[in-house]
C-alpha positions as CSV (number, residue, x, y, z in Angstrom):
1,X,-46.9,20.3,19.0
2,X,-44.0,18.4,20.7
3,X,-45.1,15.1,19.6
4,X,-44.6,16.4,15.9
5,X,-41.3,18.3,16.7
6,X,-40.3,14.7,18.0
7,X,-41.6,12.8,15.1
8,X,-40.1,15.2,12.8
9,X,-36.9,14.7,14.9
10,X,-37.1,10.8,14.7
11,X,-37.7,10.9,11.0
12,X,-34.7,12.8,10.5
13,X,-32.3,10.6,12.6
14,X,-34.0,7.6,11.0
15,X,-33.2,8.9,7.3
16,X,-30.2,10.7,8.0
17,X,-28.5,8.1,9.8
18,X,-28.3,5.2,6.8
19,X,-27.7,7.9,4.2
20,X,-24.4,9.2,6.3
21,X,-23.4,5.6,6.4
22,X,-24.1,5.0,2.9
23,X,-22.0,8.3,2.3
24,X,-19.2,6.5,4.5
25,X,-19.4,3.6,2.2
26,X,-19.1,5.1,-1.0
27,X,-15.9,7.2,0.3
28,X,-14.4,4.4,1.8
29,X,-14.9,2.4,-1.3
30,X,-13.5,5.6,-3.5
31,X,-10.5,5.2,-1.2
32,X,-9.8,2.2,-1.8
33,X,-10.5,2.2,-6.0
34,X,-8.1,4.8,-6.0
35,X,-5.6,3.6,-4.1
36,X,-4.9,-0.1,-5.8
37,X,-2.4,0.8,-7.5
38,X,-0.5,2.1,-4.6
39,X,-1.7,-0.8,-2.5
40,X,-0.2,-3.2,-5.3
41,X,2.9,-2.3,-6.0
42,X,3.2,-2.1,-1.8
43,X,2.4,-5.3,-2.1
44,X,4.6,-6.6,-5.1
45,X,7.5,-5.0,-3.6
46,X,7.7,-6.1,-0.4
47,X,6.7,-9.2,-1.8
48,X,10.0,-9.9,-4.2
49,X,11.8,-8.4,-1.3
50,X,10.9,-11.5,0.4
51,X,11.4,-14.1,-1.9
52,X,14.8,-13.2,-2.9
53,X,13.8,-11.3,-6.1
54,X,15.9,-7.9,-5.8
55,X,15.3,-7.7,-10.1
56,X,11.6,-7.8,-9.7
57,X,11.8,-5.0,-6.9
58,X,13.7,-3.4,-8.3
59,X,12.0,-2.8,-11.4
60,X,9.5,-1.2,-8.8
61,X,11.7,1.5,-7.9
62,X,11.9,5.2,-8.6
63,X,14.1,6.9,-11.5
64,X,14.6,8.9,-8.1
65,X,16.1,5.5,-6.2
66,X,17.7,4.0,-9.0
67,X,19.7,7.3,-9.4
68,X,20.5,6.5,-5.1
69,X,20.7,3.0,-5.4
70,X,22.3,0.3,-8.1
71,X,20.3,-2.5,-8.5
72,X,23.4,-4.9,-6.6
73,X,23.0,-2.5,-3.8
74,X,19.1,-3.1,-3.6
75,X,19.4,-5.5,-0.6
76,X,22.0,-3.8,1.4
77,X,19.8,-0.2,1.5
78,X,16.8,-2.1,2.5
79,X,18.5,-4.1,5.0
80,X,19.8,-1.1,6.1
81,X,17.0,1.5,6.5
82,X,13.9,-1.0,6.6
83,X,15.9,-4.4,8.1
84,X,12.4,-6.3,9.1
85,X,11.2,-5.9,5.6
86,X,13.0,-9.5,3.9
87,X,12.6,-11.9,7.5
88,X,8.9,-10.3,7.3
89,X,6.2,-13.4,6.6
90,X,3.1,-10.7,5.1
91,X,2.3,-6.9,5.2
92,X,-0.6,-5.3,6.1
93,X,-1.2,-1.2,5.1
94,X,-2.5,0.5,7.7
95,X,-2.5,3.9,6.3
96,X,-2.2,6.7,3.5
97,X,-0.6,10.2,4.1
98,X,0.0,12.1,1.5
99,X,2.8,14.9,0.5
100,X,0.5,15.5,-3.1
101,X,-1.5,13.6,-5.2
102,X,1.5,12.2,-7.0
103,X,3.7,11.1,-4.2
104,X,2.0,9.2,-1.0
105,X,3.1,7.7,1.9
106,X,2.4,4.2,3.1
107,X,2.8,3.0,6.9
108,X,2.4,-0.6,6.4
109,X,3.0,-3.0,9.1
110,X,4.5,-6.3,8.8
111,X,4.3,-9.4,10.5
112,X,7.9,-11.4,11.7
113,X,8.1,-14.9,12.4
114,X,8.4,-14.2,16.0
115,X,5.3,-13.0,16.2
116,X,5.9,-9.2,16.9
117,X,5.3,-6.8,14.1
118,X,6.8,-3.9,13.0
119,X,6.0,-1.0,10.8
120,X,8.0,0.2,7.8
121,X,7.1,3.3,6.0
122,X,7.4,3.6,1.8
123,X,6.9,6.6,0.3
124,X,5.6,6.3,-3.4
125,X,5.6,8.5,-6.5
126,X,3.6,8.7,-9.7
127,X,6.0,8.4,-13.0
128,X,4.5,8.3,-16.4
129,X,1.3,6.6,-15.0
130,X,2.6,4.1,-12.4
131,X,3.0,4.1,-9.0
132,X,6.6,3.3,-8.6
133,X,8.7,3.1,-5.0
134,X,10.9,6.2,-3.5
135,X,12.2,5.4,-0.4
136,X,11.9,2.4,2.1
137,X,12.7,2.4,5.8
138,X,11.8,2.2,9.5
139,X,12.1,5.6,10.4
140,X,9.1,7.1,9.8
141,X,9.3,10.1,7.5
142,X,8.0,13.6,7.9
143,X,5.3,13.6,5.6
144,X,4.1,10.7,6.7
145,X,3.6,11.8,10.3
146,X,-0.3,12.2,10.2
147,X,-0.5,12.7,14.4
């Protein structure tokens, strides 16, 4: 009797345990479909940040920013709130919080040339389809506090 309570035990583990971690896999993957467009224009941002192209970032922004911030002001609000972002040499996202479905928080870490990184936090907002930027700095945000 408790060599079949053990065997029924083992089965269960040995089935159970690949189709959790199949489960994982398919919501990590979900994750991530559903979050490239975020993840790109993160990336595009930052990016033009970097190589001296304010224009192309800003295009990126938020009706919400532009309203804030003139395009020949760009720079000096990023250098500003988020002043690792240009000397940055890449960026890595290290996580998702969000305030709703259409506005997101990204804590994305970047690596400087002297080897220490530091995080910056952009906050992100659906308009007419696209994922465009809100807000930019190194003080982490509210809503993205996820501790």
């Amino acid at each position: 009797m408790a060599s079949s309570v053990a065997r029924r035990a083992l089965l269960g583990i040995a089935i159970g345990t690949p189709a959790l971690g199949a489960l994982g896999g398919v919501i990590a993957g979900l994750v991530l479909w559903l979050s490239a467009g975020i993840r790109e224009v993160t990336h595009q941002f930052l990016g033009a940040l970097r190589a001296g192209r304010p224009d192309v970032a800003y295009a990126l922004t938020s009706a919400e920013l532009r309203a804030r911030v003139p395009p020949q002001q760009l720079l000096a609000y990023v250098d500003r709130d988020a002043p690792n972002v240009r000397g940055s040499q890449s960026e890595w996202i290290n996580g998702f919080a969000g305030g709703s479905g259409d506005e997101w928080c990204l804590d994305v870490w970047l690596s400087r040339a002297d080897g220490w990184p530091t995080s910056v936090y952009l906050i992100l907002v659906s308009e007419n389809d696209q994922w465009r930027v809100s807000e930019v700095t190194a003080a982490e945000p509210a809503m993205c506090d996820i501790d």
